[in-house]
C-alpha positions in Angstrom: 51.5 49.0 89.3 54.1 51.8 88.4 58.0 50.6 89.9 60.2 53.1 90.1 63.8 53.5 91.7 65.8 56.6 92.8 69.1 56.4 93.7 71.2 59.4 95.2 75.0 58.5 94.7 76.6 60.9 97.1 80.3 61.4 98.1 79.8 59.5 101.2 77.3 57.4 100.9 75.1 55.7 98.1 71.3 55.2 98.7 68.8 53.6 96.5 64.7 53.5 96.9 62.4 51.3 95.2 59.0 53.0 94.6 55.5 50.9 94.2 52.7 53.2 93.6 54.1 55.8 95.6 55.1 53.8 98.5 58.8 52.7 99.4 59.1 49.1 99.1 62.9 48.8 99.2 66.0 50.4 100.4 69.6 50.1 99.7 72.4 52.0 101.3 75.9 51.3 101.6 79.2 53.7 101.5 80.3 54.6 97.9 83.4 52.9 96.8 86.5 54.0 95.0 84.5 53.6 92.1 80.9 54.8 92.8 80.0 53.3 89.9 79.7 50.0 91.4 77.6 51.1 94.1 75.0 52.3 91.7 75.1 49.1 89.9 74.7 47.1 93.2 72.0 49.6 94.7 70.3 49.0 90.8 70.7 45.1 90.7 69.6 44.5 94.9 66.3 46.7 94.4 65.2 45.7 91.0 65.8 41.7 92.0 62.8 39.6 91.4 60.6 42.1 89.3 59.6 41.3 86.0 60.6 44.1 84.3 63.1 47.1 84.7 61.5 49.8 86.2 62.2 53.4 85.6 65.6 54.7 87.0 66.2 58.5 88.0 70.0 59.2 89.3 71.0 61.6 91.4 73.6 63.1 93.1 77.7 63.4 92.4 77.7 60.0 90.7 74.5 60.6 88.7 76.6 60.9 85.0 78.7 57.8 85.8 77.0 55.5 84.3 74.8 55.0 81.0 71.5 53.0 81.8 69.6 55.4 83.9 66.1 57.0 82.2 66.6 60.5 83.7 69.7 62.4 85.9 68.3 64.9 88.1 70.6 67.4 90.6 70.0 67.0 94.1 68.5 69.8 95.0 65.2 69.4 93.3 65.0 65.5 95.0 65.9 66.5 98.5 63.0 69.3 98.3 60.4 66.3 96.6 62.0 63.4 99.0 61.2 66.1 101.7 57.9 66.8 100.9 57.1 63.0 101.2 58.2 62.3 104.3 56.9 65.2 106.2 54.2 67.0 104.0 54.3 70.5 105.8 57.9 71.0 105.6 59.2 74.4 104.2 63.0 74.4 105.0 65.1 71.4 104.3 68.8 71.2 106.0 70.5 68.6 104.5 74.2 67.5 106.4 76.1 64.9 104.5 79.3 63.4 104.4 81.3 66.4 102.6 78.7 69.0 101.7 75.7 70.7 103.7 72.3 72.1 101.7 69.4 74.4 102.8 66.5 74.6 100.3 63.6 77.0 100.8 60.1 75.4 99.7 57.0 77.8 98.9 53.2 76.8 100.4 52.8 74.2 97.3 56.2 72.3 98.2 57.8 73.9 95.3 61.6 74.9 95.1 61.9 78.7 95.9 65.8 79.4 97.0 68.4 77.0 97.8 72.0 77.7 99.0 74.8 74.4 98.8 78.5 74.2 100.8 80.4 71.5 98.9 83.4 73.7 98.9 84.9 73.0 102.9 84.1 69.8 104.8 83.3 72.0 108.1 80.5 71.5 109.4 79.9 68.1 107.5 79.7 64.3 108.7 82.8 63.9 107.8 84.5 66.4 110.0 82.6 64.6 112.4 84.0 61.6 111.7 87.4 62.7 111.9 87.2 64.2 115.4 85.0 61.1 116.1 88.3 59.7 115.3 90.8 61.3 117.0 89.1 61.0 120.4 88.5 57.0 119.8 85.0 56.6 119.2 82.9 56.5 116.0 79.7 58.9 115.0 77.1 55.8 116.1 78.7 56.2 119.7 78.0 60.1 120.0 74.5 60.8 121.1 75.1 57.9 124.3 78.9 59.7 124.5 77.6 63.7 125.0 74.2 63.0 126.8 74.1 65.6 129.6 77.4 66.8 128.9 78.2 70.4 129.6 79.9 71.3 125.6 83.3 72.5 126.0 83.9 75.5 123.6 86.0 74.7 120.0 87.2 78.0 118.1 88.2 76.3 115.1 85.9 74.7 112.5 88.5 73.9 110.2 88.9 70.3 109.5 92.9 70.3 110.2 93.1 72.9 112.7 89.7 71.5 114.5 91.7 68.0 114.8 94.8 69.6 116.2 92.8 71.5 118.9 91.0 68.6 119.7 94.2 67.0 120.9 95.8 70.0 122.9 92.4 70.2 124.8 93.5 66.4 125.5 96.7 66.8 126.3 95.1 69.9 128.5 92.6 67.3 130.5 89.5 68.6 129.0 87.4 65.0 128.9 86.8 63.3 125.1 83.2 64.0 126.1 83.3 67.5 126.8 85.0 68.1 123.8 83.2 66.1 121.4 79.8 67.7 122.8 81.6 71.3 122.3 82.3 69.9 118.3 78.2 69.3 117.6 77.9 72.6 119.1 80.3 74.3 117.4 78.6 72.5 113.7 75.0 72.8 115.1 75.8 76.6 115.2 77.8 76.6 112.3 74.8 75.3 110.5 71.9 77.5 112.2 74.2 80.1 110.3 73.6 78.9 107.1 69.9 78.1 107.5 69.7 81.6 108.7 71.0 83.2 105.3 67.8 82.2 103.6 65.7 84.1 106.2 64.0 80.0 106.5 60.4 78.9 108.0 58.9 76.0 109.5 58.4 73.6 109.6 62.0 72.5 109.1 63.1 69.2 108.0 67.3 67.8 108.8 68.1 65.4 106.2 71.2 63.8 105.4 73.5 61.0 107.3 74.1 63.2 109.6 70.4 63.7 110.9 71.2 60.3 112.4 72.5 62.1 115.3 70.1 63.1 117.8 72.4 65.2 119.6 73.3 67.2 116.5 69.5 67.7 116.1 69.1 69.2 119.6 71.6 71.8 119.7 70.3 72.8 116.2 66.4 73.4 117.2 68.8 75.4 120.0 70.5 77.9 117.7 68.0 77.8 115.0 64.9 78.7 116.9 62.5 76.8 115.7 61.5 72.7 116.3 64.2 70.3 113.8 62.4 67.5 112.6 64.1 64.2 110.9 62.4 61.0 109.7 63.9 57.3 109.8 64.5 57.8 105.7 65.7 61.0 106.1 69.1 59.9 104.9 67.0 58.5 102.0 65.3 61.7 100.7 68.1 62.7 97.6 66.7 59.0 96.2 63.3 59.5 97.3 62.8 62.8 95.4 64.7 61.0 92.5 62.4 58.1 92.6 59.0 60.4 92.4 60.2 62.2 89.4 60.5 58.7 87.6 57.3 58.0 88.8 55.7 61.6 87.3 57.9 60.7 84.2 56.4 57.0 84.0 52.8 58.2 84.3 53.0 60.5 81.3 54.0 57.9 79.3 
């Protein structure tokens, strides 16, 4: 049997897969510390516990270089697009929504990388300028899809981080109900993103990945402004290390 473990060490968030054969046998996710370097180390130790040998190790992500015991470092891109095809085998778009940067990658017939485009430079748009309004109005991102069912979205003209946050507490101040306004921000993103999806002239089937794909509501209102059906998976969060974790297992099998 061929182990293999990818793990995606984001700005966010790190996630780690363990592979058997091809099929997920362990997760690990937790947020990335000061020092993402230990949450590689922990995501390596927790999945590799109990097997009798080290298996193969792909890293991904920002934190892929910081430490010195992984086989292979891959960039993102290429293990969101694998990680993709895995968990929904038609998929030819990939929107991947993370804490600080966004990602839409363009797949040909065969699953293979054909265009890309990456945001890392503005937190717009991202989970966490999510979590900061999520903030400022009391809640937290879990809460938002009970929060902003069957609320009418109030409208938000900023999607700047700062500004967003100051407009979010004049329309406060103004009356306009936490709901309203928090339903207007996953609008405003969800729109903000369809944009960007757009720029690549993108085709279905399209996957949302990322921590943010957690949100259903998100998901809605992006099918809405994209046009076309959003699909997410329960790993979708999970796809960076997925991809990462197939490539070790390609790797592994030509040895």
């Amino acid at each position: 049997m061929i182990y293999t473990v990818g793990i995606d060490s984001g700005s966010t968030a790190t996630k780690g897969i363990l592979l058997a054969d091809g099929v997920i046998t362990r997760r690990f996710l937790c947020p990335t510390p000061f020092r993402p370097a230990d949450a590689i180390n922990d995501a390596w130790e927790t999945l590799c516990a109990g097997l009798a040998e080290p298996p193969f190790l792909t890293l991904t992500g920002y934190g892929r270089q910081l430490v010195d015991f992984a086989d292979k470092q891959v960039t993102e891109i290429s293990c969101h697009g694998l990680g993709a095809r895995l968990l929904a085998p038609e998929t030819r778009t990939v929107i991947d929504i993370g804490g600080q940067d966004s990602k839409v990658i363009q797949l040909d017939a065969q699953g293979n990388l054909s265009d890309f485009l990456m945001n890392d430079k503005c937190a717009a748009g991202t989970g966490r300028f999510l979590e900061v309004i999520s903030r400022t109005l009391g809640t937290s991102v879990e809460q938002l899809d009970a929060i902003t069912e069957g609320v009418e979205a109030h409208a938000i003209t900023s999607m700047c981080t700062v500004f967003a946050e100051s407009e979010v507490i004049s329309l406060r101040s103004a009356g306009v109900a936490p709901e309203a306004i928090l339903a207007g921000v996953i609008n405003a993103m969800a729109r903000r993103s369809a944009n960007f999806i757009g720029r690549l002239s993108a085709q279905g089937p399209l996957l949302f990945t990322g921590g943010v794909s957690h949100c259903a509501a998100f998901a809605r209102m992006l099918e809405t402004h994209v046009g076309m059906p959003v699909a997410t998976h329960p790993d979708a969060q999970f796809a960076g290390a997925l991809g990462a974790a197939l490539i070790g297992q390609r790797l592994r099998r030509r040895e």
